[in-house]
N, CA, C and O atoms as a GROMACS GRO file, in nm:
protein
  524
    1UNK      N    1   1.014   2.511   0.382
    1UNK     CA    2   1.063   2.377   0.412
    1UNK      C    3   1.067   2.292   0.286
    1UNK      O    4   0.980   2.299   0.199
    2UNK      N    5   1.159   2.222   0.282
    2UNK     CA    6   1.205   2.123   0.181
    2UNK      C    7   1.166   1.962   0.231
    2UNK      O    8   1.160   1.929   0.350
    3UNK      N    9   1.139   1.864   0.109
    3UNK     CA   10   1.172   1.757   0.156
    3UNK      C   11   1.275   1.669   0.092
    3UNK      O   12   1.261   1.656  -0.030
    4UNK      N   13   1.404   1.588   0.161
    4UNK     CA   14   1.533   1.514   0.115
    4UNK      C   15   1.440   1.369   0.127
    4UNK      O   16   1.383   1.321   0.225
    5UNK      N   17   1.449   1.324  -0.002
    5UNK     CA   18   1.410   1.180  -0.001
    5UNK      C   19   1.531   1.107  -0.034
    5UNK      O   20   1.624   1.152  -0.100
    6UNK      N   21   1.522   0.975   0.022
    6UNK     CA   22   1.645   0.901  -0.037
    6UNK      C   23   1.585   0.764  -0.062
    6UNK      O   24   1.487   0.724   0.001
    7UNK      N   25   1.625   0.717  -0.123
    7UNK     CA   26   1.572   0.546  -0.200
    7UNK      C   27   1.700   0.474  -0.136
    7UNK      O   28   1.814   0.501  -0.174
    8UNK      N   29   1.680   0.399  -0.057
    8UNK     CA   30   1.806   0.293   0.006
    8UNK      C   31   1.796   0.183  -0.071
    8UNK      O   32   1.691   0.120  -0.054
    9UNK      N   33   1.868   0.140  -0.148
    9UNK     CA   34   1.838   0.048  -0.268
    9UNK      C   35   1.896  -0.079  -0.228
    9UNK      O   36   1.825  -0.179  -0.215
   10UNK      N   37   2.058  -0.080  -0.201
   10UNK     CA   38   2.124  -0.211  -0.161
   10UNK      C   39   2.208  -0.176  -0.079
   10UNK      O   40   2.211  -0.060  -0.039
   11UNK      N   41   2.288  -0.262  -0.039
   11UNK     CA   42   2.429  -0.241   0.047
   11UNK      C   43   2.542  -0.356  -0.024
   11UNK      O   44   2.476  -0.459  -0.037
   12UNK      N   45   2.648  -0.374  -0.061
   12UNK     CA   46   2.692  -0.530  -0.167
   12UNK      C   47   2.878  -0.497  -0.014
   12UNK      O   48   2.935  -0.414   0.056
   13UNK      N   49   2.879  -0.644  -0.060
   13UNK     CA   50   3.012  -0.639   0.011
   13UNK      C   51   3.020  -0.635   0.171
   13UNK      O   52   3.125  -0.659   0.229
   14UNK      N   53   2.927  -0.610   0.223
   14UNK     CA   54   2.937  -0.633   0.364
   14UNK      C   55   3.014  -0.682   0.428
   14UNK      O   56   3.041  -0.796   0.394
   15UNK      N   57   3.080  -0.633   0.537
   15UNK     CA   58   3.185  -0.740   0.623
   15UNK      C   59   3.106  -0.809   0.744
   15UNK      O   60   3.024  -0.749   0.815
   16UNK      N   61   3.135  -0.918   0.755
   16UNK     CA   62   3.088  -1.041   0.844
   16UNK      C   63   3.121  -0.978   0.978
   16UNK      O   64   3.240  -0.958   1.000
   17UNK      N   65   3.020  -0.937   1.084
   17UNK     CA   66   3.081  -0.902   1.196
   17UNK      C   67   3.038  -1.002   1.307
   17UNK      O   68   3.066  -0.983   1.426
   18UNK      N   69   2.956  -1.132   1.251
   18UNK     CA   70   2.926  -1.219   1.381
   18UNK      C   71   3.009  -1.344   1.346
   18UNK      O   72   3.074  -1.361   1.242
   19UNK      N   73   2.992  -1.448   1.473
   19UNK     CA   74   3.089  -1.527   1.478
   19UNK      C   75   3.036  -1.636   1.432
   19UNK      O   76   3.108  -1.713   1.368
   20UNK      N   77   2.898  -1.667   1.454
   20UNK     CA   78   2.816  -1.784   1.443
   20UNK      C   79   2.712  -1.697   1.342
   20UNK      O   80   2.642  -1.597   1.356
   21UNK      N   81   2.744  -1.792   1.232
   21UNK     CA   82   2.554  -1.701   1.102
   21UNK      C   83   2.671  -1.567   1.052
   21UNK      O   84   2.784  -1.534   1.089
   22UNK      N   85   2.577  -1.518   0.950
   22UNK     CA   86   2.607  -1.388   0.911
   22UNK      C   87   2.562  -1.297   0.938
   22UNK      O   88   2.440  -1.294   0.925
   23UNK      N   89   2.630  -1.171   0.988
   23UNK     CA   90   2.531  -1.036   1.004
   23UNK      C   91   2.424  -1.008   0.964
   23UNK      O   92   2.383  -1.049   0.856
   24UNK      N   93   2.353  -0.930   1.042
   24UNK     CA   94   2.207  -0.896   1.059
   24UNK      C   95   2.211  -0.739   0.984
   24UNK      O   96   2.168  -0.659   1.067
   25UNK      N   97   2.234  -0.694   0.901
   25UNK     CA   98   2.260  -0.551   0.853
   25UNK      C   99   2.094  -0.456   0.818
   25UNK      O  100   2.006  -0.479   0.736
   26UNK      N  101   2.112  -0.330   0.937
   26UNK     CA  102   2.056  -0.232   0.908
   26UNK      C  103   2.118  -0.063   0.850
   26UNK      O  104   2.240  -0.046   0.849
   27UNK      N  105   2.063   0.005   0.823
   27UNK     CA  106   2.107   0.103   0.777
   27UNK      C  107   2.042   0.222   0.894
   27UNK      O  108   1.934   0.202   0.949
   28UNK      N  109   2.097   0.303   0.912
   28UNK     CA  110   2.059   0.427   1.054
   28UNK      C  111   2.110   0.505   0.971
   28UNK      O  112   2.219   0.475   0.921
   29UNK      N  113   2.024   0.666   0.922
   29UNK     CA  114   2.004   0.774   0.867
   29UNK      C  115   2.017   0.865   0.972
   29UNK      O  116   1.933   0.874   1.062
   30UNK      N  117   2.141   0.949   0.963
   30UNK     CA  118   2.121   1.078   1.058
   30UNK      C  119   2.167   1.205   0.986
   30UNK      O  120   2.256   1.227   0.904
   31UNK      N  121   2.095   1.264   1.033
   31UNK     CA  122   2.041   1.416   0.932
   31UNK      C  123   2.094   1.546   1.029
   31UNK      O  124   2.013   1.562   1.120
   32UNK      N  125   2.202   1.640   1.036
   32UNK     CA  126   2.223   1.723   1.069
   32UNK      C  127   2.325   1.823   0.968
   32UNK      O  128   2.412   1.812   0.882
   33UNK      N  129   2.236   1.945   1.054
   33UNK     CA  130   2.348   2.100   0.928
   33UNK      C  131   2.449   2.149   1.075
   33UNK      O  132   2.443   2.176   1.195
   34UNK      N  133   2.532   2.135   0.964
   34UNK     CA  134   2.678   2.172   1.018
   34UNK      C  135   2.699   2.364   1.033
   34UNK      O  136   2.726   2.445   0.943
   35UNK      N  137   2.679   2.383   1.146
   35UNK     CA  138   2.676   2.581   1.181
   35UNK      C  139   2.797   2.608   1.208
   35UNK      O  140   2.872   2.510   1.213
   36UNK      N  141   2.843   2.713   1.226
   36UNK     CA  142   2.934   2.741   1.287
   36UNK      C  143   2.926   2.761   1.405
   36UNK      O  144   3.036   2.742   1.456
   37UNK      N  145   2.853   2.789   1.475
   37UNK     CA  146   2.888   2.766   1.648
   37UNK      C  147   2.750   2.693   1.696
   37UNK      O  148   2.722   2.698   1.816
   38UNK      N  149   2.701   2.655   1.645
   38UNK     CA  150   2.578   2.529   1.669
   38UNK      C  151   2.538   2.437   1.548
   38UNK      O  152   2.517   2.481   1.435
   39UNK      N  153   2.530   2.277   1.592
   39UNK     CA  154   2.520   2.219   1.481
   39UNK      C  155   2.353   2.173   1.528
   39UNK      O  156   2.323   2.139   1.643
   40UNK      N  157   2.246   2.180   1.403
   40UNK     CA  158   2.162   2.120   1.429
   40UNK      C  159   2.106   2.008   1.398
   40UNK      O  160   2.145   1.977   1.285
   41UNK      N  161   2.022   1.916   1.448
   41UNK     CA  162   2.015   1.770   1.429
   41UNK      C  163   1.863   1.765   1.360
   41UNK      O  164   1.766   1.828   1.402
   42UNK      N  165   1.865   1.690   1.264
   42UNK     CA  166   1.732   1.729   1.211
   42UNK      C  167   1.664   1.570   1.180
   42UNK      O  168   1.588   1.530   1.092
   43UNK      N  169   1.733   1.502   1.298
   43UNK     CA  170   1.653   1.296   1.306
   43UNK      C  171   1.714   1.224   1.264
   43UNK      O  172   1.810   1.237   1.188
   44UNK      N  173   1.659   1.123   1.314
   44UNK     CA  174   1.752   0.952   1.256
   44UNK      C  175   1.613   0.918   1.198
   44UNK      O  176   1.506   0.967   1.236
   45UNK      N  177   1.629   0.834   1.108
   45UNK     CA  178   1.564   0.673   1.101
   45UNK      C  179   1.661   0.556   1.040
   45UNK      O  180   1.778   0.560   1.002
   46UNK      N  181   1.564   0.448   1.045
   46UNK     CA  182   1.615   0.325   1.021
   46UNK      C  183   1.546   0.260   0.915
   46UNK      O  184   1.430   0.268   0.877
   47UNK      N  185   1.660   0.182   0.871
   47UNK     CA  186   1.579   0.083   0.789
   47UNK      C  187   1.488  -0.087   0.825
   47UNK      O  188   1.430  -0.119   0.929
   48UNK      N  189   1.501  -0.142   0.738
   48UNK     CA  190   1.473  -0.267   0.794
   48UNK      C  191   1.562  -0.381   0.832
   48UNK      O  192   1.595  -0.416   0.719
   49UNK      N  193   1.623  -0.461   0.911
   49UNK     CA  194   1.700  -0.542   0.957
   49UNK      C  195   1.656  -0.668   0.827
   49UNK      O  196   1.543  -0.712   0.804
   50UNK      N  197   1.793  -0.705   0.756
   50UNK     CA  198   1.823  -0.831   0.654
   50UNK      C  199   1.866  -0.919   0.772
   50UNK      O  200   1.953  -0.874   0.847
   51UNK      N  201   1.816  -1.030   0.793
   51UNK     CA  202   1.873  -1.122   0.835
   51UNK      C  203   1.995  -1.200   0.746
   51UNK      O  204   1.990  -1.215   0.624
   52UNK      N  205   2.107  -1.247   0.833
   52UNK     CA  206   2.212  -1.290   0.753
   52UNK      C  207   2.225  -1.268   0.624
   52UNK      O  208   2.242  -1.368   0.556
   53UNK      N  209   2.222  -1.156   0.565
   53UNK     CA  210   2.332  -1.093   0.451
   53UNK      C  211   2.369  -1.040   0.448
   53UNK      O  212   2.333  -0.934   0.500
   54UNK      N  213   2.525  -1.064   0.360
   54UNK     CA  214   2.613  -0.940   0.332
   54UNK      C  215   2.615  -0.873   0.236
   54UNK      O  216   2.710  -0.802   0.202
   55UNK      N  217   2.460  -0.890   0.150
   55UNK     CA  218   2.436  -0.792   0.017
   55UNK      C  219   2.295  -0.764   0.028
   55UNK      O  220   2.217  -0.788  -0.064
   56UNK      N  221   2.263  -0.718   0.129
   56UNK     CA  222   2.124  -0.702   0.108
   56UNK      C  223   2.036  -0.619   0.041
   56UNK      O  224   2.088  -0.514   0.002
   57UNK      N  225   1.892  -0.638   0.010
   57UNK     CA  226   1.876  -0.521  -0.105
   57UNK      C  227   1.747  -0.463  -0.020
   57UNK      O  228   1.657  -0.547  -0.023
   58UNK      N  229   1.716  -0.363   0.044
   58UNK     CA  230   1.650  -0.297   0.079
   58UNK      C  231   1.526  -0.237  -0.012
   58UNK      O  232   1.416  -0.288   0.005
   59UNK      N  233   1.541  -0.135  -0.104
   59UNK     CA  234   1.437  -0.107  -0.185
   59UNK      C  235   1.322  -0.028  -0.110
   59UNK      O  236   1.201  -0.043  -0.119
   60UNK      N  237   1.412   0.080  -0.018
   60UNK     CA  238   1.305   0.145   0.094
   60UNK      C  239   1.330   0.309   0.094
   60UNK      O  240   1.445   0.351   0.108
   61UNK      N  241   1.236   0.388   0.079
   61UNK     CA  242   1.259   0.495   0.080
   61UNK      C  243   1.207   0.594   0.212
   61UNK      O  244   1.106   0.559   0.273
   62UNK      N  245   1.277   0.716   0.254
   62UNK     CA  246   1.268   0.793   0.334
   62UNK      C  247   1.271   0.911   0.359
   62UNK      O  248   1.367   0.949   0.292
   63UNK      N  249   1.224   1.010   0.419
   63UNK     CA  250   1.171   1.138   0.410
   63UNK      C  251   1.167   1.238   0.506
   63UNK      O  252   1.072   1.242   0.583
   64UNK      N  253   1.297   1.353   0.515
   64UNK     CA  254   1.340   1.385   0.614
   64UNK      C  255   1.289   1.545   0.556
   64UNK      O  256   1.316   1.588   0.444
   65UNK      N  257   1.198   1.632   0.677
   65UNK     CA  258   1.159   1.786   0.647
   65UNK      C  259   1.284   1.862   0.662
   65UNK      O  260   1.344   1.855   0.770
   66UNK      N  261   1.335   1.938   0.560
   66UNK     CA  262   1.452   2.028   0.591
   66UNK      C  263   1.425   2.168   0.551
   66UNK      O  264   1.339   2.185   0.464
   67UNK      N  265   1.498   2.290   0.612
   67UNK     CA  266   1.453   2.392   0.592
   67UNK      C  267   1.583   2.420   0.448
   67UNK      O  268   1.567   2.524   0.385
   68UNK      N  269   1.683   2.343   0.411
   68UNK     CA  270   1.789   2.359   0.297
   68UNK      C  271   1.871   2.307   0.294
   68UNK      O  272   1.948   2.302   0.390
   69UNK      N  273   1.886   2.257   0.206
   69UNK     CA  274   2.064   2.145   0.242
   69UNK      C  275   2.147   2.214   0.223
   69UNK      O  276   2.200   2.160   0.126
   70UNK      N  277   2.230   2.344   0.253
   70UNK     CA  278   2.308   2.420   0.301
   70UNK      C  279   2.327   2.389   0.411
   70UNK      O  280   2.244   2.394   0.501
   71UNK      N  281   2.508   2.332   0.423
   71UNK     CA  282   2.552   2.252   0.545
   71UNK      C  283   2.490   2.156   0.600
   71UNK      O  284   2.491   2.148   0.723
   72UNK      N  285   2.424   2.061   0.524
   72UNK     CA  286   2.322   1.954   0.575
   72UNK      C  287   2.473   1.850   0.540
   72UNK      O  288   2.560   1.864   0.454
   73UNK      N  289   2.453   1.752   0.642
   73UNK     CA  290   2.563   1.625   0.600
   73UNK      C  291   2.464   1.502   0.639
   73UNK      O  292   2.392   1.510   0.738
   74UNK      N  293   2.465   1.453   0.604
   74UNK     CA  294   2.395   1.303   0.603
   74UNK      C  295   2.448   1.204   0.613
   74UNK      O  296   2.508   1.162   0.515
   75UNK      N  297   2.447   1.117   0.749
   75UNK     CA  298   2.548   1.038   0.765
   75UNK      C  299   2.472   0.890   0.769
   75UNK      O  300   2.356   0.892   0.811
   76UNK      N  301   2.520   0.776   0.734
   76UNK     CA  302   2.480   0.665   0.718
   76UNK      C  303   2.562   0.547   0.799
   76UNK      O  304   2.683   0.543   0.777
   77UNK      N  305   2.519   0.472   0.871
   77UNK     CA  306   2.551   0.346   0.941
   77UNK      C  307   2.476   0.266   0.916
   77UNK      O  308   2.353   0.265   0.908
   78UNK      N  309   2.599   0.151   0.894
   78UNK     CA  310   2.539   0.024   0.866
   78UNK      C  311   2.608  -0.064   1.000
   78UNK      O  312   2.722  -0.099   1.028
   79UNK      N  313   2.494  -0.076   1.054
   79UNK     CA  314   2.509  -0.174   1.183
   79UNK      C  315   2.462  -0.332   1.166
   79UNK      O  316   2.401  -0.374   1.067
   80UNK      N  317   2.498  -0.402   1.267
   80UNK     CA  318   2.467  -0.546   1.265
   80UNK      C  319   2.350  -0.554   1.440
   80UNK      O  320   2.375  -0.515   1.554
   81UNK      N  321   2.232  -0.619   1.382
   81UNK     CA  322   2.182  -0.589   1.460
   81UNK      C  323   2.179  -0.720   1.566
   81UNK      O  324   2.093  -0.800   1.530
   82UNK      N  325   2.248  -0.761   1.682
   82UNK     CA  326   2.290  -0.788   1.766
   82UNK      C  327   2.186  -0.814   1.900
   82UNK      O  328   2.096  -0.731   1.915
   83UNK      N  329   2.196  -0.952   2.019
   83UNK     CA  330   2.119  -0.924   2.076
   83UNK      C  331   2.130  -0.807   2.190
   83UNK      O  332   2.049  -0.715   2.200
   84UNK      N  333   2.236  -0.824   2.270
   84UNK     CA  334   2.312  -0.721   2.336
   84UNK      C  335   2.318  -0.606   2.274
   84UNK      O  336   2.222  -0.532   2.254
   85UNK      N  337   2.445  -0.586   2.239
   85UNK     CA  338   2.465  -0.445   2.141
   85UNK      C  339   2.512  -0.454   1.945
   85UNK      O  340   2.595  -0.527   1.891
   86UNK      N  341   2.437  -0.370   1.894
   86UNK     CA  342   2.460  -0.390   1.793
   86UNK      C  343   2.627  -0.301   1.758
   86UNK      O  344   2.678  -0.212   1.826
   87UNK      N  345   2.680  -0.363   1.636
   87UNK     CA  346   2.806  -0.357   1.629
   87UNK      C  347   2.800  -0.265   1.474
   87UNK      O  348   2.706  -0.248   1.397
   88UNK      N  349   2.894  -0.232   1.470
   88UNK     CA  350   2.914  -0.105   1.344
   88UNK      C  351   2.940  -0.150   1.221
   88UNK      O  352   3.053  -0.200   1.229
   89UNK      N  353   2.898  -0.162   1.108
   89UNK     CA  354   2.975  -0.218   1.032
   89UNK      C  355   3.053  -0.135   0.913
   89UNK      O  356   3.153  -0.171   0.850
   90UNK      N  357   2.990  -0.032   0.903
   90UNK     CA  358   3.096   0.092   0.840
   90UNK      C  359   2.966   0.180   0.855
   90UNK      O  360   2.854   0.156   0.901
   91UNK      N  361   3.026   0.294   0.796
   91UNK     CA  362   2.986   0.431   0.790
   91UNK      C  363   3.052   0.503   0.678
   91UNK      O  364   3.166   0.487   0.634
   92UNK      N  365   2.930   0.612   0.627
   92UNK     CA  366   2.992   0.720   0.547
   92UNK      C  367   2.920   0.866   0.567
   92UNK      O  368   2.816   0.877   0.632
   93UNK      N  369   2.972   0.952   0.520
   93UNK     CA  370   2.905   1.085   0.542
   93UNK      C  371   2.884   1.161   0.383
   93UNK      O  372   2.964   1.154   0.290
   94UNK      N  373   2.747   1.236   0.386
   94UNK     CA  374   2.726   1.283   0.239
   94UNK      C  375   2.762   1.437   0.252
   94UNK      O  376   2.760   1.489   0.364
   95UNK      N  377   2.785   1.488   0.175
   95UNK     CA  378   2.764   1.644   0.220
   95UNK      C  379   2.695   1.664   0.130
   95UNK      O  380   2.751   1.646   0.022
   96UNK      N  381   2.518   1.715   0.120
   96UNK     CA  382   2.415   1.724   0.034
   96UNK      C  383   2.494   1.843  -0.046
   96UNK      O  384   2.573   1.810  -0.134
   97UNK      N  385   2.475   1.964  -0.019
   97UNK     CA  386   2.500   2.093  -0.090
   97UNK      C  387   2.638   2.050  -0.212
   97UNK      O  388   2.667   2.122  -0.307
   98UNK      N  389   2.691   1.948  -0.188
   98UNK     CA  390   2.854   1.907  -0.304
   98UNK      C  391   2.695   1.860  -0.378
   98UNK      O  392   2.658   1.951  -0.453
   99UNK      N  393   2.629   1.781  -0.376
   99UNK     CA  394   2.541   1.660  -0.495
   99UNK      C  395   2.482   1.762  -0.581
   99UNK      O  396   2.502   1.723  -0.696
  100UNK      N  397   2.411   1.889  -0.584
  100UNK     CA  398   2.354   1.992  -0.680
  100UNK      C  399   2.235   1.910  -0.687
  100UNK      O  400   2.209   1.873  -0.801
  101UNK      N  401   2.140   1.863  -0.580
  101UNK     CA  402   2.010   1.789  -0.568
  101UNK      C  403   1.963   1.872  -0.649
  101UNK      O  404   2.010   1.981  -0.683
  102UNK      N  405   1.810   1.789  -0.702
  102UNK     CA  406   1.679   1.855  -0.695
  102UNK      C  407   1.585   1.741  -0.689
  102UNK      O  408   1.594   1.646  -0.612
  103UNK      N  409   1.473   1.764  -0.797
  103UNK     CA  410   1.332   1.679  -0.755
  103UNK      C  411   1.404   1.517  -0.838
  103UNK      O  412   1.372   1.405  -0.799
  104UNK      N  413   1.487   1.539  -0.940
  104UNK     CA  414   1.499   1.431  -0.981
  104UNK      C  415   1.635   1.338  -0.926
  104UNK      O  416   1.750   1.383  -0.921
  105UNK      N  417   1.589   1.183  -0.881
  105UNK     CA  418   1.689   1.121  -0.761
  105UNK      C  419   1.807   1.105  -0.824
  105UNK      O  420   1.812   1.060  -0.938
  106UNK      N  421   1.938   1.148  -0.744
  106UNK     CA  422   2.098   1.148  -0.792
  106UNK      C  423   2.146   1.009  -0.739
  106UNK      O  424   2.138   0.966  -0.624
  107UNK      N  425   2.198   0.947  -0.848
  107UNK     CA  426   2.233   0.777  -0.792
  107UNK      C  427   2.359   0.829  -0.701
  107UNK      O  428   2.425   0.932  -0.710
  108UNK      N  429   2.365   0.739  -0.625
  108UNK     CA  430   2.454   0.786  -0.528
  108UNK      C  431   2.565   0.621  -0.476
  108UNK      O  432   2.518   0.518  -0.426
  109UNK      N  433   2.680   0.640  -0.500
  109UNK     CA  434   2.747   0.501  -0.449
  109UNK      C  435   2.824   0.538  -0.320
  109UNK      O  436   2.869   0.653  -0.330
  110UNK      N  437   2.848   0.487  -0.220
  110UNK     CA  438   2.940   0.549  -0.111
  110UNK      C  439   3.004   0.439  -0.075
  110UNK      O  440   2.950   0.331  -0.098
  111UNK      N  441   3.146   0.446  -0.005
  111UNK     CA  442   3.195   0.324   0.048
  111UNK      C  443   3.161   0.378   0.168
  111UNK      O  444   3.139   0.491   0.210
  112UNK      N  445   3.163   0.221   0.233
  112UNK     CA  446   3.108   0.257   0.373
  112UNK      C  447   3.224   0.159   0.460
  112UNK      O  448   3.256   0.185   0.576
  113UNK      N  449   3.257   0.089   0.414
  113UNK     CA  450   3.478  -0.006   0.472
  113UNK      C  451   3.541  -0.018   0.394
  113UNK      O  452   3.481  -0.067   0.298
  114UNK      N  453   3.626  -0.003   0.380
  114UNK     CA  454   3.717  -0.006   0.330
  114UNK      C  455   3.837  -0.128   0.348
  114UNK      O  456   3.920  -0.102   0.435
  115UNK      N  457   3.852  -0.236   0.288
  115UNK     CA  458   3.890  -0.354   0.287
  115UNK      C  459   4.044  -0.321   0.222
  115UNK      O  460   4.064  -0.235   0.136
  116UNK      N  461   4.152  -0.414   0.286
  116UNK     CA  462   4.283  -0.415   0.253
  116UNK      C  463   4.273  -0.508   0.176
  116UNK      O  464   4.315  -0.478   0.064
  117UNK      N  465   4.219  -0.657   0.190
  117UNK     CA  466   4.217  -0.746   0.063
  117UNK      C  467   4.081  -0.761   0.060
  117UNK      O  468   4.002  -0.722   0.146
  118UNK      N  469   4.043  -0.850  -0.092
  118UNK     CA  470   3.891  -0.816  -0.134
  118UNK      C  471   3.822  -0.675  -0.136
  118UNK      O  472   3.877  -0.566  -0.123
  119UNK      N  473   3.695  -0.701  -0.156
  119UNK     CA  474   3.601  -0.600  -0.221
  119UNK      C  475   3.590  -0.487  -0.099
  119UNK      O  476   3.581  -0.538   0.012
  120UNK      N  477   3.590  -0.342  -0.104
  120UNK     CA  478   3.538  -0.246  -0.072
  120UNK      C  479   3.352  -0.269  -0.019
  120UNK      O  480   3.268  -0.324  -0.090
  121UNK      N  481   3.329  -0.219   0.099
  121UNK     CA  482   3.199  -0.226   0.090
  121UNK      C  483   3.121  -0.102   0.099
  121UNK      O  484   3.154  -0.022   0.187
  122UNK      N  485   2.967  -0.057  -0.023
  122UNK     CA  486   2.946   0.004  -0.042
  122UNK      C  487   2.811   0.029  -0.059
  122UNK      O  488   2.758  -0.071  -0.108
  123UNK      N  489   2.712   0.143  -0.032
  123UNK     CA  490   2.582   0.150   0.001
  123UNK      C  491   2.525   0.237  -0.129
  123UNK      O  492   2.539   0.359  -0.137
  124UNK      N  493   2.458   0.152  -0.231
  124UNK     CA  494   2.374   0.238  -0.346
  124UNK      C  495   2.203   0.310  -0.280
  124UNK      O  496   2.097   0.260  -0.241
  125UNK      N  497   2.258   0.454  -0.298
  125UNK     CA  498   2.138   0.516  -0.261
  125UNK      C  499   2.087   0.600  -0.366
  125UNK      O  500   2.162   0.597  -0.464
  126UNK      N  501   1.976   0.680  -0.384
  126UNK     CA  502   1.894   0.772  -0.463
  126UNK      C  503   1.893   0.909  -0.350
  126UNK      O  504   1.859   0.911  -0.232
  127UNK      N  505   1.946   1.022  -0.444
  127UNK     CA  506   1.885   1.092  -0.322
  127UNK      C  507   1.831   1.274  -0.410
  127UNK      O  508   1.877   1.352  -0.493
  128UNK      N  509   1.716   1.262  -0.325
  128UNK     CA  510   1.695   1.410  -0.443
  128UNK      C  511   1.593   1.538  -0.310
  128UNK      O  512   1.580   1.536  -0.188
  129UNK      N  513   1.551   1.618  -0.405
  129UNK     CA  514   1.534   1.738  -0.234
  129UNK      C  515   1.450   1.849  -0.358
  129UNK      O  516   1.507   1.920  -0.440
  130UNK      N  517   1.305   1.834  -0.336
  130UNK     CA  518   1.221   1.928  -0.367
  130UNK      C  519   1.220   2.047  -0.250
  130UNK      O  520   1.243   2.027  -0.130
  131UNK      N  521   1.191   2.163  -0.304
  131UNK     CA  522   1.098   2.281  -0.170
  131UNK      C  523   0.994   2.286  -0.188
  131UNK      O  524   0.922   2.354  -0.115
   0.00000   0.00000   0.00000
């Protein structure tokens, strides 16, 4: 068994998804390897909820047991956390085995919306994977 750490550092650019105040932005980590006739799920977590910002800086790290990041994809949501239901505010997907991990953390930039006018929004992470 391996462990994938990732350093959630910031999020910049956020899109506004409430009507009244600014979004509430968390980050949701989900960890599954992609099989060919079974995919397995290997957990979520979360980060911490920023109240009203759209650049928030987190500075939180996390620690998922894997048996190899062969076909591991790592997918990231950034939600607005809502009283009812929370609302989406983008997403991206990693495919670990493309990054050539190891013990030392790979800066990592991802867009997570993609904006027609103004800034792109995008999630700076660390991510590295001892056995």
């Amino acid at each position: 068994m391996g462990i994938l750490t990732i350093y959630l550092d910031r999020a910049t650019n956020l899109k506004d998804k409430d009507t009244i105040g600014k979004s509430d932005p968390y980050i949701k980590f989900e960890l599954e390897q992609n099989n060919t006739f079974k995919d397995k799920d290997y957990g979520e977590m979360k980060s911490t909820t920023k109240s009203n910002e759209l650049n928030p800086v987190y500075e939180e790290t996390f620690h998922f047991n894997i048996p190899t990041i062969e076909n591991m994809e790592l997918t990231c949501k950034v939600m607005d956390d809502d009283t009812l239901k929370d609302d989406k505010m983008g997403k991206c997907k990693i495919k670990l085995e493309k990054l050539d991990l190891s013990g030392t953390p790979t800066p990592v930039k991802e867009k997570v919306y993609n904006r027609i006018m103004g800034e792109d929004a995008y999630l700076h992470l660390s991510l590295s994977y001892t056995e």
